[in-house]
C-alpha positions as a Python dict, from the first residue, in 0.01 Angstrom:
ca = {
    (1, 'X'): (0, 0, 0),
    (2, 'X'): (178, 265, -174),
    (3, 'X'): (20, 559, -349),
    (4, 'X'): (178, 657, -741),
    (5, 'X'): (166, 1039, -672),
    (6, 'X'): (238, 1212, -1044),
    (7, 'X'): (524, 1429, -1066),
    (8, 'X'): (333, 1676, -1274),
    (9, 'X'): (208, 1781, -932),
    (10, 'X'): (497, 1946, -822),
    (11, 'X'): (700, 2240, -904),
    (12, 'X'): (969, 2227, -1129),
    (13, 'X'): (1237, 2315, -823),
    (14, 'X'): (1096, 1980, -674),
    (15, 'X'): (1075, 1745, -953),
    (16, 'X'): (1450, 1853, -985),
    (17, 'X'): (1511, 1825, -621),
    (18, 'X'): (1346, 1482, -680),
    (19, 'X'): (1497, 1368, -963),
    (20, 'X'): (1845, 1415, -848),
    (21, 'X'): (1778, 1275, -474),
    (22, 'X'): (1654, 949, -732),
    (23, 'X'): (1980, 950, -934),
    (24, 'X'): (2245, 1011, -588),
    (25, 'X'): (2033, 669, -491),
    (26, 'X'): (2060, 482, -792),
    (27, 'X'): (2450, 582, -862),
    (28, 'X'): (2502, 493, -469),
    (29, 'X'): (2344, 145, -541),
    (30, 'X'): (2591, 121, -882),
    (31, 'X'): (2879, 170, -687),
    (32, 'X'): (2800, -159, -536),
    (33, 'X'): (2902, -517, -582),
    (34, 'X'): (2856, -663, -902),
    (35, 'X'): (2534, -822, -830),
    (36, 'X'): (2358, -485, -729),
    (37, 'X'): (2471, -297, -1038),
    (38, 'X'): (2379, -636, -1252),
    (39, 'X'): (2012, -592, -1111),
    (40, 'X'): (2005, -182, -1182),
    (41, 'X'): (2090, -260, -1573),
    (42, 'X'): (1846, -572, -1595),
    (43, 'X'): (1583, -312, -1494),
    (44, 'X'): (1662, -59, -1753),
    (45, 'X'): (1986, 190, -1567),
    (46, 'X'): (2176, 234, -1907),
    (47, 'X'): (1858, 365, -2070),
    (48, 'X'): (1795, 571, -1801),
    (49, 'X'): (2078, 702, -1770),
    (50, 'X'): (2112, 798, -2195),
    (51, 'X'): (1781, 988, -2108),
    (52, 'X'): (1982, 1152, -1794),
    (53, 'X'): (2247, 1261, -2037),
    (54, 'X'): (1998, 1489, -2265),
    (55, 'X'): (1905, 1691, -1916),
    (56, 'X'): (2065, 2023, -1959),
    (57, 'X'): (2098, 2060, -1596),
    (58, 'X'): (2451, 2015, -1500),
    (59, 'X'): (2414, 1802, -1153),
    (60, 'X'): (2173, 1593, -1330),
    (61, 'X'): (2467, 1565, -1580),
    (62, 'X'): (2752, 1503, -1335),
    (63, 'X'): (2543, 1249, -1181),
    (64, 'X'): (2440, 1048, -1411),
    (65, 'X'): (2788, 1008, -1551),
    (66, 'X'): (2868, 916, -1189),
    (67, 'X'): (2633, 604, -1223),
    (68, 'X'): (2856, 523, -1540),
    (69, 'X'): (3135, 578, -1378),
    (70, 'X'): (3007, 304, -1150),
    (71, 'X'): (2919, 112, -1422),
    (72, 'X'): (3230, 93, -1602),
    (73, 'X'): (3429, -24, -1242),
    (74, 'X'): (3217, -370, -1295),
    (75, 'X'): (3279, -673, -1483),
    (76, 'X'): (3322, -716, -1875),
    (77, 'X'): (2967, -788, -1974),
    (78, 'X'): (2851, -437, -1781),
    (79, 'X'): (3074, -231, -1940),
    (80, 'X'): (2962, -365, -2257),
    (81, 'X'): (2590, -276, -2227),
    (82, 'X'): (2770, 85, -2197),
    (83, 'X'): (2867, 23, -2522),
    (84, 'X'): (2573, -162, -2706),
    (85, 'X'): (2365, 149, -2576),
    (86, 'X'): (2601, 404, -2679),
    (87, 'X'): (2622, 527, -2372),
    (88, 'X'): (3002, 620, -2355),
    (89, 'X'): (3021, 793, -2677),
    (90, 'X'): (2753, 993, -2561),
    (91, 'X'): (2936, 1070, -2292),
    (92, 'X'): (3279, 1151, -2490),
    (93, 'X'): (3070, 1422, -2661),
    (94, 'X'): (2958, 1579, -2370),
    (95, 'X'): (3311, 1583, -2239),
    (96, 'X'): (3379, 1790, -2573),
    (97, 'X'): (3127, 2055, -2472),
    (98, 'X'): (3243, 2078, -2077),
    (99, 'X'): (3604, 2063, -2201),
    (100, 'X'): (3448, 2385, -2424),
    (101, 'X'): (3310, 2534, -2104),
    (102, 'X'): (3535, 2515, -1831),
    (103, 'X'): (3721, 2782, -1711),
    (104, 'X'): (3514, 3029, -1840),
    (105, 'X'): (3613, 3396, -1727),
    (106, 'X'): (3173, 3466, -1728),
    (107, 'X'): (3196, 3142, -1501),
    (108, 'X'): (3057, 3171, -1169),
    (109, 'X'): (3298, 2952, -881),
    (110, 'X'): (2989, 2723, -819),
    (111, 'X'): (2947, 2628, -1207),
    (112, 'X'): (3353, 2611, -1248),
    (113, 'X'): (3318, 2349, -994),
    (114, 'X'): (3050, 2153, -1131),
    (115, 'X'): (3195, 2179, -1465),
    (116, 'X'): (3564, 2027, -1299),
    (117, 'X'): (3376, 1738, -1102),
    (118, 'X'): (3190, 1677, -1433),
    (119, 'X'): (3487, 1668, -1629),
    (120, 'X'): (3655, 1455, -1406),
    (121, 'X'): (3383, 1204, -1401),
    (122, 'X'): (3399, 1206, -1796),
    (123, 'X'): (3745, 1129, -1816),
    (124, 'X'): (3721, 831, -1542),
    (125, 'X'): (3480, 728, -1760),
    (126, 'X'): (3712, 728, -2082),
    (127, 'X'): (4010, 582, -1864),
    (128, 'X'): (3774, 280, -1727),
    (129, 'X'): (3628, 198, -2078),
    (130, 'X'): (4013, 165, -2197),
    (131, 'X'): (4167, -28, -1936),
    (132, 'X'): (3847, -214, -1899),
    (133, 'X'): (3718, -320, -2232),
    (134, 'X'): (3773, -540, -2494),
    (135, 'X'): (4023, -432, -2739),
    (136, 'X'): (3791, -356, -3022),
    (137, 'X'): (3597, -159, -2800),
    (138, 'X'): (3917, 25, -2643),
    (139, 'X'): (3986, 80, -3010),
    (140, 'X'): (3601, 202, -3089),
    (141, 'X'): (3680, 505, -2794),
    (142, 'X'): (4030, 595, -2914),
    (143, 'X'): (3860, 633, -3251),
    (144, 'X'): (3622, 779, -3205),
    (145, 'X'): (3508, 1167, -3329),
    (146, 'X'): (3899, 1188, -3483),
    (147, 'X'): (4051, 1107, -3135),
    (148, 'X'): (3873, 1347, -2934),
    (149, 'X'): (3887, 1109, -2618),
    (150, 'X'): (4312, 1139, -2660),
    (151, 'X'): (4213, 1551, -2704),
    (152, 'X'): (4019, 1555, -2365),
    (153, 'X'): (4318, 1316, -2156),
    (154, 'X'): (4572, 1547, -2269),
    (155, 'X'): (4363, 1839, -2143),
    (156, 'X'): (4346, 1665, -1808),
    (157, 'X'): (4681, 1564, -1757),
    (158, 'X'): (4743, 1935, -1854),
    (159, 'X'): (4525, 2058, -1575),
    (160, 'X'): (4479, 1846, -1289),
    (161, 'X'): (4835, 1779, -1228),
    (162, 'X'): (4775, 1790, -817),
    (163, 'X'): (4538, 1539, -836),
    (164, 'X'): (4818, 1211, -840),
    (165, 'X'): (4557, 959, -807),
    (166, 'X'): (4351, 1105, -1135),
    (167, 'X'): (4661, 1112, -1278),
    (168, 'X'): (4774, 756, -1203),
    (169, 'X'): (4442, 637, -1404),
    (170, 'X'): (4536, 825, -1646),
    (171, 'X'): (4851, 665, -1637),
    (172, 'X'): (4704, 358, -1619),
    (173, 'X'): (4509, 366, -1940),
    (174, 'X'): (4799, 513, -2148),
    (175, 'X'): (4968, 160, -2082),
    (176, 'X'): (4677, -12, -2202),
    (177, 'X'): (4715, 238, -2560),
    (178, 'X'): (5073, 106, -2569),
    (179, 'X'): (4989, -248, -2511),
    (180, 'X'): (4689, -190, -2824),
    (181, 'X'): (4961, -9, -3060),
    (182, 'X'): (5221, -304, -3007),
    (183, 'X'): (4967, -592, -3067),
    (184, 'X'): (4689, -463, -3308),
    (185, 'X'): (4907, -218, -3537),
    (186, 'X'): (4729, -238, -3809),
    (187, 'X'): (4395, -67, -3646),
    (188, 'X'): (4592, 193, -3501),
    (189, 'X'): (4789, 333, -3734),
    (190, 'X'): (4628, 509, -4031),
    (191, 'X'): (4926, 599, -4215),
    (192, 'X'): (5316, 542, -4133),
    (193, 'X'): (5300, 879, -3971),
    (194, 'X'): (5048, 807, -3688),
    (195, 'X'): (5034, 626, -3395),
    (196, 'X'): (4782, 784, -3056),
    (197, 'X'): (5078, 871, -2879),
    (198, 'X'): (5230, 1062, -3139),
    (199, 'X'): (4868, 1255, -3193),
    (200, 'X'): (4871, 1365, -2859),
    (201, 'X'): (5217, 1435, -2853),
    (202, 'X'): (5145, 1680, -3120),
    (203, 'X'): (4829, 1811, -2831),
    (204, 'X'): (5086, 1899, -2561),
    (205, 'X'): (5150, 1595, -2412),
    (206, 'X'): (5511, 1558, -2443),
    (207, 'X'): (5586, 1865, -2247),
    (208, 'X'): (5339, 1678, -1978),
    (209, 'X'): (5515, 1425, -1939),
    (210, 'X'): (5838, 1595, -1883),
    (211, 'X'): (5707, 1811, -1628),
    (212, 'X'): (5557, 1548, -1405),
    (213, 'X'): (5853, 1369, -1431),
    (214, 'X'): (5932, 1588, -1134),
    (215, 'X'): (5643, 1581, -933),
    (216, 'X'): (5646, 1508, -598),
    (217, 'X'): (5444, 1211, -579),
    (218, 'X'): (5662, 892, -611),
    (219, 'X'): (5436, 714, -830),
    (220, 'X'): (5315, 963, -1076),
    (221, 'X'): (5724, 1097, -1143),
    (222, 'X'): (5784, 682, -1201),
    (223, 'X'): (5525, 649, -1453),
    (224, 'X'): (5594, 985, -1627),
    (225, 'X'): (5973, 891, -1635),
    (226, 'X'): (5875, 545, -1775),
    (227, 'X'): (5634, 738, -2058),
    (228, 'X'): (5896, 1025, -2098),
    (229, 'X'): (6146, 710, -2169),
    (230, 'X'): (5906, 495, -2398),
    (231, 'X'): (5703, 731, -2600),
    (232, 'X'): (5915, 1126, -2622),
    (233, 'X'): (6264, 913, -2652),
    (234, 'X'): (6179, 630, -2805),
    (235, 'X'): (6387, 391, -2558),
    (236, 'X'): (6324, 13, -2611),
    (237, 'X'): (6384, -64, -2255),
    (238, 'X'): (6263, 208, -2049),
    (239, 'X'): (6332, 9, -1756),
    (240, 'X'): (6755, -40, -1839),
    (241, 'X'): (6768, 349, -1878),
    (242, 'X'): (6597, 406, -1535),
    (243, 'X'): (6842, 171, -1390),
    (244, 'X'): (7097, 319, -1530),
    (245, 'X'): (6996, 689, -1381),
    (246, 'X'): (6977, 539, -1103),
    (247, 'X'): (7301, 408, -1065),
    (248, 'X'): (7463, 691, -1248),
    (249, 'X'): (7310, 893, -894),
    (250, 'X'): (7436, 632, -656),
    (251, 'X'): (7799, 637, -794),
    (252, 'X'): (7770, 1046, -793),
    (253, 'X'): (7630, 1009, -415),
    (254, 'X'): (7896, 780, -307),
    (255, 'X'): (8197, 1033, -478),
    (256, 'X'): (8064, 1263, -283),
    (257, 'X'): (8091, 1093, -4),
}
């Protein structure tokens, strides 16, 4: 039989040491099937981890948002108790104070690369609970603190554009914002002037897009050519003008031949 041994016993370097070998289990576990993740927030995960999230320790940070992370790459129903719990706006707002932190010239390399991995974990989180969710929901993120989730995507695009399979989530969830503006207008735009993509158009984005229309990953320039198309030009069919650039530079490649 097992002995309960309190953790007020041990040293605060230990209960940390503990604490985090506890979380790296639990996240490993969430990262699961289905069924295993299911049985982690039957027995109380999302609470945990909204205690996790106060902790201003950043691996106990980064990790915990890891066992989101997890989370939100389940069904439906768990990405919802995200929600019911709060646990992804929390999450947006720490984003805002990382996204305030990073890069930091008084930054030592070892916290610049916590802060990045954290970062990173925050906006996988924000991608997931858009392509993910329920519309409402979706809508309830891209809301939420006056659009600060749209702020902190920008900002990643902006800076992580060597990462192509970050950037293909990212991708990813900007079609689902399309597909929300084109079949729930009415709880996008607030006035005749706004629309998400035209907010963070007016962050940076548009220049982006352009750049990566040229980046050397095959699938990253086709969906940065498709947004460049769609939502800096305004194109209806996105698709018919990449055709025709495409056939304009097979008829200039067979001239030249």
């Amino acid at each position: 039989m097992y002995k309960e041994i309190p953790l007020t016993k041990f040293p605060e370097e230990i209960k940390l040491k503990l604490k985090l070998y506890t979380i790296i289990i639990l996240g490993n576990i969430a990262s699961g099937d289905d069924v295993q993740t299911q049985i982690l927030i039957n027995n109380g995960i999302v609470e945990f981890i909204n205690e996790l999230l106060k902790e201003p320790d950043l691996k106990v940070l980064k990790n915990a948002i890891w066992i989101a992370e997890s989370i939100c790459s389940g069904s439906i129903g768990q990405i919802a108790c995200l929600y019911e719990k709060n646990t992804i706006y929390y999450i947006i707002q720490i984003g805002i104070i990382v996204y305030e932190n990073i890069i930091k010239p008084d930054n030592d390399k070892i916290k610049n690369i916590l802060l990045s991995q954290t970062f990173k974990s925050i906006i996988n989180v924000i991608c997931l609970s858009i392509t993910q969710s329920l519309n409402n929901e979706v809508i309830s993120v891209l809301n939420y603190e006056n659009h600060v989730s749209l702020s902190l995507l920008v900002f990643a695009i902006k800076n992580y554009k060597n990462d192509f399979d970050f950037l293909l989530l990212i991708f990813q969830s900007f079609h689902t914002i399309k597909l929300i503006e084109e079949i729930i207008p009415d709880s996008v735009y607030l006035n005749n002037d706004f629309s998400y993509f035209s907010f963070m158009i007016n962050n940076g984005l548009g220049k982006e897009i352009e750049n990566l229309c040229n980046c050397p990953n095959d699938n990253v320039s086709r969906e940065a050519e498709y947004f460049y198309h769609t939502i800096i030009l305004g194109d209806d069919d996105p698709d018919n003008v990449l055709r025709n650039s495409f056939s304009v530079d097979m008829d200039d490649n067979n001239e030249s031949n």
